[in-house]
N, C-alpha and C positions, 0 to 999 in steps of 0.2 A: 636529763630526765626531770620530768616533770614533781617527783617526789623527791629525787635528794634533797638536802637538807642545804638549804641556802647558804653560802660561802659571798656576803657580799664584798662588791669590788668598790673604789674609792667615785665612781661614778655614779653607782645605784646609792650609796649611800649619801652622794647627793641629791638625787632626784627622792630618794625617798624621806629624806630631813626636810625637804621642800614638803613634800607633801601633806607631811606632819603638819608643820608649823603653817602650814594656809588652815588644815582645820580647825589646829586650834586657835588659828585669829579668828577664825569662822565663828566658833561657838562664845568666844571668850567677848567677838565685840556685841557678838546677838543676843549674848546671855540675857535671859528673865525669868527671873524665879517664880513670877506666874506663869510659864511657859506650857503646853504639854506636857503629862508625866509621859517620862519612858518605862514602859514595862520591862523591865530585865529579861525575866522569862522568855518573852515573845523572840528576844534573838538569842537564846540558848539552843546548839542544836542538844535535840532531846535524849533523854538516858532510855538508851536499850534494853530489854532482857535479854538474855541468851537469844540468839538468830542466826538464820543459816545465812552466808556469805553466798549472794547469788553469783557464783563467780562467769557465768556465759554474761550477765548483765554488766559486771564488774569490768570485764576486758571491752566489752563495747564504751561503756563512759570511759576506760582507757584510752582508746581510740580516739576519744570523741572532745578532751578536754582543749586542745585547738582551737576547736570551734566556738561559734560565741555564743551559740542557745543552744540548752538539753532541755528537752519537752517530753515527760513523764504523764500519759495519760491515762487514765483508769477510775472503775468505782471505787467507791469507799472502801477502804478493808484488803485493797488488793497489794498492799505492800508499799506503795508509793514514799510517803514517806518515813519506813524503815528503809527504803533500799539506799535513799539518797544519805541519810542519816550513818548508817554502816557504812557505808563507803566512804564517805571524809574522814568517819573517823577512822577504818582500816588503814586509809591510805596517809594519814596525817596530813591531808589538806588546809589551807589555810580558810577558812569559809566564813564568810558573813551571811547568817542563820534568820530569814526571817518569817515567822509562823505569821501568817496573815489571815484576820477576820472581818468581816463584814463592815469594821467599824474606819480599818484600812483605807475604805473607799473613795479616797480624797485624794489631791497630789499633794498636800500640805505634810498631812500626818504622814503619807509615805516616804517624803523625803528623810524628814525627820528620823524616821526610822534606821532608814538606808544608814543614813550620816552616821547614825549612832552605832550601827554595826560594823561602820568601816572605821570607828574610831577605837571599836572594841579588838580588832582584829589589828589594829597598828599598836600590839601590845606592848611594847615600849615607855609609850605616852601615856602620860598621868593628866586628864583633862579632867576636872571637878564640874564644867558649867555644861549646864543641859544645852539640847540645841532648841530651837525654837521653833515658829510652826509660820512665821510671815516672811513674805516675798520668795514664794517659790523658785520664783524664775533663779534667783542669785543662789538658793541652797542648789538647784540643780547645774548652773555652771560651776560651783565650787564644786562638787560631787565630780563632772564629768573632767574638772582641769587635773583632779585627784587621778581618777581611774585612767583617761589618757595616759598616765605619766607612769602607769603599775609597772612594775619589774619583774615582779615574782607571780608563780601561781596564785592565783584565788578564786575560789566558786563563792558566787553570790545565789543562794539558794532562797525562793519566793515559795514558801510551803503554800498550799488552800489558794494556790494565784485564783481557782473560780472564784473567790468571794469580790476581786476587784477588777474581775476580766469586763464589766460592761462601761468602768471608768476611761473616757475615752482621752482626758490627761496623762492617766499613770502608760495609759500604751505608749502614748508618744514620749515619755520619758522613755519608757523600755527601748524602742526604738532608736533613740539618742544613746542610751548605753551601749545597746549592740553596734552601735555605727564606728561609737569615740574611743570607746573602751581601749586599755593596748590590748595585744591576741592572749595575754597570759592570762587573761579576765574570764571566765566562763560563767554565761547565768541557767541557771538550773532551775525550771520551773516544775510543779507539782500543782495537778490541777484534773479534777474530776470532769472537766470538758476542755476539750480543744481549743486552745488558746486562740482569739477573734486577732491575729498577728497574721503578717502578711510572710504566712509559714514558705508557702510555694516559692519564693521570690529569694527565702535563703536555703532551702534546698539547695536552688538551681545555684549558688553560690558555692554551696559545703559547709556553708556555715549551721548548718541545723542537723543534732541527732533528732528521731524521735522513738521514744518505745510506750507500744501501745501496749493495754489491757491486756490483749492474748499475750501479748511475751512476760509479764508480769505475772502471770496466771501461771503457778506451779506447776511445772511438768511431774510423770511418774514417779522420775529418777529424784523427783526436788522435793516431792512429799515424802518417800523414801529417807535421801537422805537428812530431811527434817528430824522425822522420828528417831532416826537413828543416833546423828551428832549431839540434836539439842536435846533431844527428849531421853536419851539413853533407851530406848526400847525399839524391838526389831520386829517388824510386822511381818505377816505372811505375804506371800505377792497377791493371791485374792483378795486379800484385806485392800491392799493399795490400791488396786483394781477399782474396790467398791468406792474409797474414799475417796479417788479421782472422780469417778463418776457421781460421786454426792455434793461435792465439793467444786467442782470446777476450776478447781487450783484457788479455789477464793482463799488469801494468805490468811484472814482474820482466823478462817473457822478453827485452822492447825492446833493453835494452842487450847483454844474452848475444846475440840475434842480430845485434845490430850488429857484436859483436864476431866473429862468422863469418863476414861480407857484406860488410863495411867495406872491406878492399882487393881487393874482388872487380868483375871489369867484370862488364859486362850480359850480356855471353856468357856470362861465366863462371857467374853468379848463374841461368841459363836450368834447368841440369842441378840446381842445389841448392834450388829450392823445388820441385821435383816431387818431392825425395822426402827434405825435411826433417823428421827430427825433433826430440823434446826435448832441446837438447845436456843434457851431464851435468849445467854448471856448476849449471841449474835444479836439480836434485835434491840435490846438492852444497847449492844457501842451501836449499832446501826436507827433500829428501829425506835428507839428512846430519843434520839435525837432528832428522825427526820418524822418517821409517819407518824407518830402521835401528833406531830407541830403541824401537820398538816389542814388544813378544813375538813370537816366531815364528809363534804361531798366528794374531795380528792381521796380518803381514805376508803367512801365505798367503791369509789372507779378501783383504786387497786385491788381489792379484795374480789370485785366482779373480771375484771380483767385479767384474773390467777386461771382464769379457765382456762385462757390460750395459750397455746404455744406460740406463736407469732403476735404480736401487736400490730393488727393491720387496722390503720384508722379507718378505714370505708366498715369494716367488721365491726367496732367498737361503736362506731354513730350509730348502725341501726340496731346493734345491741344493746348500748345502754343510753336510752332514749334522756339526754341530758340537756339543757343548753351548754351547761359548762362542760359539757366531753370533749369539743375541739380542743380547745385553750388546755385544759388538763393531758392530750396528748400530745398537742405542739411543748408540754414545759416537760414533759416526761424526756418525748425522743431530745429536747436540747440540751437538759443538764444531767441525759445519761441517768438516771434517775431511779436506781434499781434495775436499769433495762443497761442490754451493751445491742451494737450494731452487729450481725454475724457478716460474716464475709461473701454471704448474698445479698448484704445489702437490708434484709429485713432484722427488725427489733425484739430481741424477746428480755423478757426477766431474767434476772440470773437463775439459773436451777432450783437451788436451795432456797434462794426468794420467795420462786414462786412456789415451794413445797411448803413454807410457810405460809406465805397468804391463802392459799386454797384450804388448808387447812384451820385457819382464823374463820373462813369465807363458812368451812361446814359446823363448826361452831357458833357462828351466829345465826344461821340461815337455818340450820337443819340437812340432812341429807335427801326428804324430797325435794325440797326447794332446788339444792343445787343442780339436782339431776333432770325437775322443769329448765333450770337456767340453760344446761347442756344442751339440752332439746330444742331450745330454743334460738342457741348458737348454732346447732344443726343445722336448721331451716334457712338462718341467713345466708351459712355457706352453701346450704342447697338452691338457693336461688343464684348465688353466683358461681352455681356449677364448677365450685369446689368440692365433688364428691369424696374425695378422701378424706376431706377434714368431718365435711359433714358424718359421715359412717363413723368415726371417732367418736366425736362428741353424740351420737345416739345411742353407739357402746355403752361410753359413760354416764350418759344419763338411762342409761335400763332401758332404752326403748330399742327392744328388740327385736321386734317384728319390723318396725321401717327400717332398721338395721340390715335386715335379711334381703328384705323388697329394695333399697338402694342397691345394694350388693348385688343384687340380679344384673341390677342397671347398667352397674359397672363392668360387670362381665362382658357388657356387649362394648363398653367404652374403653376400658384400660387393657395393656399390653400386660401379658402376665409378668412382665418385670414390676410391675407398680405392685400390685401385687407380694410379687414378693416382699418389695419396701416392709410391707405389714409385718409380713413373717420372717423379715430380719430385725424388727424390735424397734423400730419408729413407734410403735403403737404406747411403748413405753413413756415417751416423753409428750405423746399428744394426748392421753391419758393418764396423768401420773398416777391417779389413786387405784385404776382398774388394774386385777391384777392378767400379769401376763400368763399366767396360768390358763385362766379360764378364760381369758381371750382364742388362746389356742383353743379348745376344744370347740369353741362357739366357731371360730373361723374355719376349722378343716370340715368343721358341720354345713357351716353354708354354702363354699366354695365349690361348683361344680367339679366332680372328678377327672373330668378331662384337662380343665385347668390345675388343676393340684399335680396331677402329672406330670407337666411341664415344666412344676420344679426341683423335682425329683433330680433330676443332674446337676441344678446347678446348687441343691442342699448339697449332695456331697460331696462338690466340687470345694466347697465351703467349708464344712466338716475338715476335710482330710487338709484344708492348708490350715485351719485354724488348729489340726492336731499335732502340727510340728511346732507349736510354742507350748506355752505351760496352760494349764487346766484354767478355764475360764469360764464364766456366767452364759458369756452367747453361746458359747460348743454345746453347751449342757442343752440348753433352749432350741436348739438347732439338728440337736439330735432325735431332740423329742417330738418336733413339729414332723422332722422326716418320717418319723413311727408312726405318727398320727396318719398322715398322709399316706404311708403304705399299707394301716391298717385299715383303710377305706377303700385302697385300693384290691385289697383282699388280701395281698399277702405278708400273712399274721407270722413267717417263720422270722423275715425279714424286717418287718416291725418290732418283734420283740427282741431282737439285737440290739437295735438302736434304743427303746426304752430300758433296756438293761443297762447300756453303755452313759446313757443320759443322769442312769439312778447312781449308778458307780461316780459319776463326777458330781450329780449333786449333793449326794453326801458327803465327801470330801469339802466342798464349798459350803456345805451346811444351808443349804436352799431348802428346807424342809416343807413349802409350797411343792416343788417341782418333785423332792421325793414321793409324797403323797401321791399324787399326780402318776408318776412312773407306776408304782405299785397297781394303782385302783386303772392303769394302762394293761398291765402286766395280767392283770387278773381279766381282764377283758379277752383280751386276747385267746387266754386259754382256757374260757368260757367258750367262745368260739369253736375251740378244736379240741372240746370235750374233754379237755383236762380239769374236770372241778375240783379235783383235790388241789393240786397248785394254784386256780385258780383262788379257789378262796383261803388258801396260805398268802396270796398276794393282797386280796382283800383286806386282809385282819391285818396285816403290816402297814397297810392305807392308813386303815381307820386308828388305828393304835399309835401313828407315827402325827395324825392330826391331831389327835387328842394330848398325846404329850408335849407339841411343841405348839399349840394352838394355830395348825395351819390348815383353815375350813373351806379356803377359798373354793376346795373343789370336791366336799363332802358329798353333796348328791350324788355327786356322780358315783362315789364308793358304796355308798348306799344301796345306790340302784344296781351295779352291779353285782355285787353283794347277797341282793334281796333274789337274781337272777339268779346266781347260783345255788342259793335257798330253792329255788323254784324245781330248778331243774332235777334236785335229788330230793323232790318231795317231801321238805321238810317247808310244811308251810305254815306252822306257826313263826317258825325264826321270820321268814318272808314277809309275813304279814305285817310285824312289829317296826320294820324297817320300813316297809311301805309306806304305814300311817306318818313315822317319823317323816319321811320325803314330803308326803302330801302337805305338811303341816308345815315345810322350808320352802316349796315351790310357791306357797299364796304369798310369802317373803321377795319372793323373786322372779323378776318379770322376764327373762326369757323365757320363752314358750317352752324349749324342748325340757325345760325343767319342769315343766308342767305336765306335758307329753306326755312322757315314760313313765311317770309313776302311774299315772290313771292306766295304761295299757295295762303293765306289769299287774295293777289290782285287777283287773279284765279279767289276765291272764292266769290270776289265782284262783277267780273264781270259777274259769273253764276248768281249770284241773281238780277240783273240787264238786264236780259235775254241774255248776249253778249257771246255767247258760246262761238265765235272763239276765243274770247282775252283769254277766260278765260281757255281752253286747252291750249294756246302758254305761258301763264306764269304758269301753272302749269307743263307743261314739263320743263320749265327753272327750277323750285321748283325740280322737280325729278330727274335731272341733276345732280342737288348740291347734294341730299340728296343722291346718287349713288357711290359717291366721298367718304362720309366716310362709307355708309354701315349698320350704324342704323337701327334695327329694327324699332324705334320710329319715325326717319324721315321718312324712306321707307314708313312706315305703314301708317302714315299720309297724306304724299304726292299721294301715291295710294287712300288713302279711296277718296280724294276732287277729284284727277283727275276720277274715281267713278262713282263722283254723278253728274258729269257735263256729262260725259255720259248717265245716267243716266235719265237727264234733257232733253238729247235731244234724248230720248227712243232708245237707241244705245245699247239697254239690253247684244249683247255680251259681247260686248265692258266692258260694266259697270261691269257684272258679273265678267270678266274676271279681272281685275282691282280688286275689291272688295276681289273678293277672294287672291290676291296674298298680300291685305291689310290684309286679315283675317289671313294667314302665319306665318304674321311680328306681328300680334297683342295675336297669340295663345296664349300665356301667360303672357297679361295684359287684368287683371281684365275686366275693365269697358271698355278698346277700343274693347275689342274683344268683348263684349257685343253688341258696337255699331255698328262692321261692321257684326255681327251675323244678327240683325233688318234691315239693311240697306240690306243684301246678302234677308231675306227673300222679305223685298219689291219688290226687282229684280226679283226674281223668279216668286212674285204671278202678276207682272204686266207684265210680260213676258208670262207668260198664259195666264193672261188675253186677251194681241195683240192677240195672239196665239189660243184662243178659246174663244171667246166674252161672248158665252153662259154659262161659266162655272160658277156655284153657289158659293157663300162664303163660305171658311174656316174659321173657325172660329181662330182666333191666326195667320192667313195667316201674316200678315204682313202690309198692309193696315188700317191702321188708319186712321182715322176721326180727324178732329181738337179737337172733343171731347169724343174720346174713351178711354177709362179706358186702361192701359200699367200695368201691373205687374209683376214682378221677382221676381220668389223664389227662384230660383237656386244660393246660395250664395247670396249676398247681397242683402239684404230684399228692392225692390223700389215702388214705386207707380207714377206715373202719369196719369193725366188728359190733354188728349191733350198732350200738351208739359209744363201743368204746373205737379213742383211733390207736391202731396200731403201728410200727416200724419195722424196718428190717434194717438188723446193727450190720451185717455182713453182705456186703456191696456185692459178692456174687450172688446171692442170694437174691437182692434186690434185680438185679440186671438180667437173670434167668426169667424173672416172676414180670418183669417189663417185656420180655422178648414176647411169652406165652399171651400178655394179653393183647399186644398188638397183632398178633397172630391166633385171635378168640376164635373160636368157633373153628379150626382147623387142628389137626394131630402131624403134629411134629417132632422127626423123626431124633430118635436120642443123638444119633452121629450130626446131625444138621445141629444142634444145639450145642455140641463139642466143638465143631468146626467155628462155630460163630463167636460163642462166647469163652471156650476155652482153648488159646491158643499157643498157650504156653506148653514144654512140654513133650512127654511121649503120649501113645493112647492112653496106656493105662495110667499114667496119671492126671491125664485130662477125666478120664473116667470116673476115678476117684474123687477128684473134688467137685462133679460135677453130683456124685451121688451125697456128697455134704452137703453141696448146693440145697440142692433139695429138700432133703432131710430138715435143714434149718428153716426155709421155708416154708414147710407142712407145718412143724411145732410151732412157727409162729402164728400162722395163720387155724389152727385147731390144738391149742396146747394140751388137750386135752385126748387128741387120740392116740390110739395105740397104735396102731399099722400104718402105716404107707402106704401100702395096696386099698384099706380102707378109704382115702382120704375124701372128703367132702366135696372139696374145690378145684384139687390138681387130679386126673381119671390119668389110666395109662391103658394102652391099646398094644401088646404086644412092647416093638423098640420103640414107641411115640408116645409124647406126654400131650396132655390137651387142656384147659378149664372147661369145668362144668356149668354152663352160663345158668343153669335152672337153677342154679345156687349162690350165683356173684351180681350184682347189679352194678351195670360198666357205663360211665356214661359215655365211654364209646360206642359202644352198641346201638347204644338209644337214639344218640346219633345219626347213626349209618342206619339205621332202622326208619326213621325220621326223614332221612331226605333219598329214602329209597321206595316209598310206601307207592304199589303198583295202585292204579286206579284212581287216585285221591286227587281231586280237580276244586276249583272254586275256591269255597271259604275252607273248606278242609284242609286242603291242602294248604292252603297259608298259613293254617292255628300250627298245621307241622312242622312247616319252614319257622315259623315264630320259636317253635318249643325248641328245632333245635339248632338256631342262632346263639337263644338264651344259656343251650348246652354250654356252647365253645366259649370257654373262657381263658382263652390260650395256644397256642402253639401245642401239637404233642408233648407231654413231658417236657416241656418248655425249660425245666431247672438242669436237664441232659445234654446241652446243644452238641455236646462232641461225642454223643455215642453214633459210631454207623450204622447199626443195624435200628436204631429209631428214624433217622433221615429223610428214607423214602417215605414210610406211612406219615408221617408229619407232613410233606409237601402234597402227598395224596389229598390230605384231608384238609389244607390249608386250601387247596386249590378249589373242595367242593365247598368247605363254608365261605368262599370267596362267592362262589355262584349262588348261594343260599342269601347273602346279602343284594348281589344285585337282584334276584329274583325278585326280592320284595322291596328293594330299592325302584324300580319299574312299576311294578303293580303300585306304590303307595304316589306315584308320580302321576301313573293314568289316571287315579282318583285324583289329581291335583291335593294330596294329601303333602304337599310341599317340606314340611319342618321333617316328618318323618321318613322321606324320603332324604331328605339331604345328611338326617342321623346315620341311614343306613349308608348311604355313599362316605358320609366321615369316617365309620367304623371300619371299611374297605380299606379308606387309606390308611388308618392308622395300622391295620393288619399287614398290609403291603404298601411300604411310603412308594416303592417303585414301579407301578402298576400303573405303565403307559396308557395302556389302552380303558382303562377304567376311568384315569384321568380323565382322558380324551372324551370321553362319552359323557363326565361329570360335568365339565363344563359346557360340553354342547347344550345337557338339556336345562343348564343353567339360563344360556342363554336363549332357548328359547322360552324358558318361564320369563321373562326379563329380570333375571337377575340379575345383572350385568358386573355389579360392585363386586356380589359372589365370584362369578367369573373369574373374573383377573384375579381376586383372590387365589382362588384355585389354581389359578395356571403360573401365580408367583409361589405358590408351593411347589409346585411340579416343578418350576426350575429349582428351587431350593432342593429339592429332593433328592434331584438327580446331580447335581454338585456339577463335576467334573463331567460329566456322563452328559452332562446337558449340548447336544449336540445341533448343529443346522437343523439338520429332518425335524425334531420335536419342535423347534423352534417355529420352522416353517409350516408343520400340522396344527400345532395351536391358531398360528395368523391365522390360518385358512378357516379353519372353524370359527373364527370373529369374524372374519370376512364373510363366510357364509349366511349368517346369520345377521350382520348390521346390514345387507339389503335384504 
């Protein structure tokens, strides 16, 4: 073994008296007291503090002492030499220690040195005369007749080798060492760049370890066990989490943050990793040393160059228009320079680097400047059709509207896996200072809903493996993106799980951005579905949890919703107070939709106020803005208010016209096209009304009462009363009151409704619970009456129960009303099929899939809004009205991904529009769709239909 403790034999102790006594005839005949001083110091190996023993490192230089070079590569700070330094000493190696500076650079001084540390290490010998610095050549064959002749272990360790790697003597001395040396010899180099040695060549030998950077770079378990061994203190696992990711196992920063956390409790430490950065002292052993020494002009390249996340020189030339910008990135990528190589091969800063310099960058610059510089880096990578970088950096730089407009672009260019990229937290590191907060909301805003859908499986595919480890920052972030996305999707029951589940984790982690966030989510939501008391309980938790722990990133938005809820329970002083506040944060801030909503919302105050004129003049400024970037979600918004202020002031063109270009922008989201669907029918049945005074009530017209029964089945199952919504706690009760309305307008028979839904059982106690059933039903739906026989909603006919449709507005009805209208031809007929396309937002009671007695009517009705879309799938074709037409063919399929023959027809009149790229698209879904199913026949219908067509 290479550490026992030497037991020499009567041969070594000749060979090594020999080797004594050559050096000291060496120094003794070359003595000069003018000679070179020897620094003592320089081959002391150096005194440690307390350090963690890197023992996966440790057994590797075990392995590896055989050999004749260990090559230790890495920036500054990443441990290099403590590692080498612990390890001889753990392991009581014999080592000649030499710290090498710039001044090294010679083969003279270096021999000298060498000698002098080999003479320190043959501790035995009492040698008084220095060695000297002339005729290299002969100090380097006494040196190599020495080391040839070695017996025992020794590492000859070259600390800072970069300061003498471009001496192209001392290499070829290295080179003479590795050749002569005996194998007990090992030289151990440490060097912030890759030694210019003819590394490949002892590879292929065995004779070269090498450990790079990344193995250097503290794992989890190695910052862990840091704090714990050396530091005595036990961090939480999210702590470590964070400090991995702040750190990048960079060794230096371990003890500087120890020394800020050290006498900190866990409350305390709660507020300081959310928004730690570099302390100084880092830059101080780093930055004191290298970038102040640097020229001004390299020092602004770094500070400008903090912007990227990659170092791509073709990026940096046309960025910072410099002569000296080549040269300053060729010295960058060669001496490793702050920057390391990733294992794609491209360059970037170290993390915490560059979290420092960018933050130097907005201290001297300012934050407009930086956010011009952003913008400007945008452009370059927009020209080399790097959109993803570019949409980054126009994030960051606040320009949001070319933000939105690329992001269109993209849609039509990237796969929604890139996509995703965003919304799994790249966005983090290509923007360090934006927060991820308000990135989400800005991103599920922009992103079309049909794409946001298609990540809906693989978020929770994501979620559910990242919930079998321990609580972490992405689950939290990854819950709440889901939320976001389902709540655009319309449905709000399933969103607010996920933002519960998100707030539940980020309070735990102490992410008090993201709590904020959930709440002023939370409050939205049940804004939505007419819960304003919760709604604005969730508010005030926003706003109250922002203000306590100063986290504002996403104030407007609390605000605005807020000021919503204000609205809607007509307290419009609170409303107002919060609006001007908004108004007064948006000229602050350049996303549009931040600008949008508050102007709407004052619109919106003024209409309920009765002040029509104000309240067009600032809903046009609201539509302005939202025009700017193009939003479906602003558009759609800002049309729906300016609406209903039409609307208010019986201007029914007007309104309808408005309404419907809302209904457009809102086609496929969930719950708004719900609402501008209710709102379009209001229009129309009060529009007749002006229009012919006398005409009788529709039943489902549109026209509500403060206290008319509202129901949805078409996709998301709803209920309200007036404008409150109601539930039903007892599932027979629900499943009775689902039977009656899919069965509206007919009386059925009490024993058919035993037989169906109560199966359990004798009669009479089918009987019995079915008159509970009921019972429970009435009182929810009228808590207010006395009788049963009275009731409002449920009428009974002798043994048969029925609903009273003069009383309930079903968007079924309206529906089946809608694409059954005898007579109605031309444009009429198509405003109908429009209205009630916009109806079906769903599958029958879509959240039911396993009740049988819904099954039938759900295919029924599947089957007519299938014909409802090609209907005007066809008609929007004949007008060569092409994009609308292929909307409604998309929305076919997404309703029926198996729906051969729809296919079949989709791609025909693809190919005769010459869409041809469409086409195959199309018909590579078709095979997709049908999986397994995909058989000959389809295979050979589709040929045929290409062949048809390409003569």
């Amino acid at each position: 073994m290479y550490f026992a403790r030497f037991t020499a034999s009567l041969h070594f102790q000749t060979i090594f008296l020999h080797a004594i006594m050559t050096l000291q005839s060496f120094f003794m005949m070359r003595g000069d007291p003018q000679a070179m001083n020897i620094l003592e110091s320089k081959l002391n190996i150096p005194e440690l503090p307390p350090v963690l023993n890197r023992d996966s490192l440790f057994a590797q230089l075990d392995r590896s002492l055989g050999r004749s070079l260990i090559c230790i590569t890495g920036g500054s700070g990443y441990g290099k030499t403590t590692l080498l330094a612990s390890y001889v000493r753990t392991k009581e190696l014999p080592t000649l220690w030499y710290q090498l500076t710039s001044e090294d650079n010679e083969s003279g001084p270096f021999l000298q040195y060498v000698l002098a540390g080999l003479q320190k290490v043959a501790a035995h010998a009492e040698i008084a005369t220095q060695p000297t610095n002339d005729r290299p050549d002969a100090m380097l064959d006494d040196l190599l007749k020495a080391l040839a002749s070695w017996a025992s272990p020794l590492a000859i360790v070259l600390d800072d080798y970069h300061f003498i790697d471009s001496c192209d003597e001392i290499k070829d001395i290295i080179m003479k060492l590795i050749r002569f040396s005996s194998p007990h010899v090992t030289i151990m180099i440490s060097s912030r760049v890759r030694p210019s040695l003819p590394l490949l060549k002892l590879k292929v030998q065995n004779r070269l370890l090498e450990i790079s950077m990344d193995q250097l770079a503290f794992s989890r378990e190695e910052v862990g066990a840091y704090f714990t061994t050396v530091c005595g203190m036990s961090l939480m696992e999210h702590e470590l989490d964070l400090l991995l990711q702040k750190t990048s196992g960079w060794a230096v920063l371990l003890p500087l943050i120890h020394e800020v956390i050290r006498e900190k409790s866990y409350e305390e430490r709660k507020q300081l990793w959310r928004g730690i950065s570099p302390p100084e002292e880092v830059f101080e052993y780093v930055g004191g040393e290298v970038i102040r020494s640097l020229p001004n002009a390299t020092q602004e390249f770094l500070l400008k160059a903090s912007l990227l996340q990659e170092l791509d020189p073709e990026v940096l030339l046309h960025y910072i228009e410099s002569a000296n910008t080549g040269p300053i990135i060729g010295t960058l990528l060669k001496d490793h320079l702050f920057v390391y190589k990733t294992p794609a091969g491209t360059y970037q800063f170290y993390p915490i680097v560059r979290a420092y310099l960018y933050e130097r960058l907005l201290k001297q610059y300012g934050k407009k400047a930086v956010c011009d510089l952003h913008a400007q880096v945008a452009q370059v990578y927009e020209k080399k059709n790097q959109y993803f970088h570019a949409f980054s950096h126009y994030i960051s730089g606040r320009c949001f509207a070319l933000a939105a407009q690329l992001l269109r672009k993209m849609t039509e260019l990237y796969t929604p896996e890139r996509f995703l990229l965003l919304l799994n937290g790249s966005i983090d590191t290509l923007c360090p200072t934006f927060p991820t907060v308000t990135f989400n909301l800005f991103f599920c805003r922009c992103i079309p809903i049909p794409i946001l859908r298609t990540f809906i499986g693989p978020l929770e595919d994501s979620i559910t493996a990242l919930s079998q480890g321990s609580l972490s920052a992405p689950l939290t972030y990854l819950q709440n993106r889901l939320g976001l996305i389902l709540f655009y999707s319309g449905e709000m029951e399933k969103a607010k799980r996920h933002f519960r589940d998100s707030l539940d984790g980020s309070e735990k982690l102490h992410d008090q951005d993201l709590v904020s966030l959930n709440y002023s989510c939370l409050a939205q939501c049940c804004r939505f579905t007419g819960d304003f008391a919760h709604g604005l309980k969730y508010a005030r938790l926003a706003l109250t949890n922002s203000e306590e722990y100063g986290a504002f990133n996403n104030l407007t938005h609390t605000f605005w919703v807020m000021a919503e809820l204000f609205l809607e329970q007509q307290e419009f002083d609170k409303a107002e107070r919060l609006l001007e506040e908004m108004v007064r944060f948006s000229e602050e801030y350049e996303d549009v939709g931040a600008r949008v909503y508050p102007l709407i919302s004052i619109g919106k105050l003024y209409r309920l106020q009765g002040n029509y004129e104000h309240a067009r003049a600032w809903m046009m400024q609201g539509l302005e803005q939202a025009q700017k970037s193009s939003l479906d979600t602003d558009l759609g918004w800002a049309l729906m208010e300016l609406g209903l202020t039409h609307l208010a002031e019986a201007d029914y063109p007007e309104a309808e016209a408005c309404m419907q270009k809302a209904a457009a922008h809102f086609r496929n989201y969930g719950h708004f096209q719900q609402i501008t669907a209710d709102h379009l029918a209001e229009i129309t049945a009060l529009r007749r009304k002006a229009e012919r005074p006398a005409e009788p009530f529709l039943p489902g017209a549109g026209v509500i009462a403060s206290d008319a029964l509202t129901v949805h089945v078409l996709g998301s199952f709803q209920m309200k009363l007036g404008d409150k919504p109601i539930s039903l706690q007892r599932k027979a009760s629900l499943r009775l009151f689902q039977y009656l309305l899919i069965h509206y307008g007919k009386k059925v028979p009490q024993d058919l409704l035993l037989e169906e839904l109560f199966t359990d059982g004798d009669y009479q106690s089918k009987k019995n619970r079915f008159f509970v059933s009921l019972s429970t039903l009435r009182k929810a739906l009228e808590p207010n009456s006395q009788s049963g026989r009275e009731s409002r909603y449920i009428l009974q006919a002798k043994d048969s129960y029925y609903l009273n449709m003069e009383e309930i507005d079903l968007d079924l009805a309206r529906f089946s009303q809608l694409i059954t209208q005898h007579g109605a031809t031309g444009e009429e007929r198509l405003q109908k099929l429009q209205q009630a396309a916009a109806l079906y937002h769903g599958d029958l009671l879509a959240e039911f899939p396993y009740e049988s007695f819904i099954e039938p009517a759900r295919e029924r009705l599947k089957h007519s809004y299938l014909q409802v879309l090609l209907e005007l799938a066809e008609h929007h074709w004949k007008q060569m009205q092409f994009t609308a037409g292929i909307d409604y063919f998309e929305r076919m399929l997404a309703c029926d991904p198996y729906a051969e023959q729809i296919h079949y027809r989709y791609i025909s009149l693809l190919l005769h529009a010459g869409f041809v790229k469409n086409a195959r698209s199309a018909a590579r879904k078709l095979e997709k769709n049908l999986g397994e199913d995909w058989s000959l026949a389809a295979k050979a219908k589709v040929e045929a239909i290409f062949r048809e067509h390409s003569g």
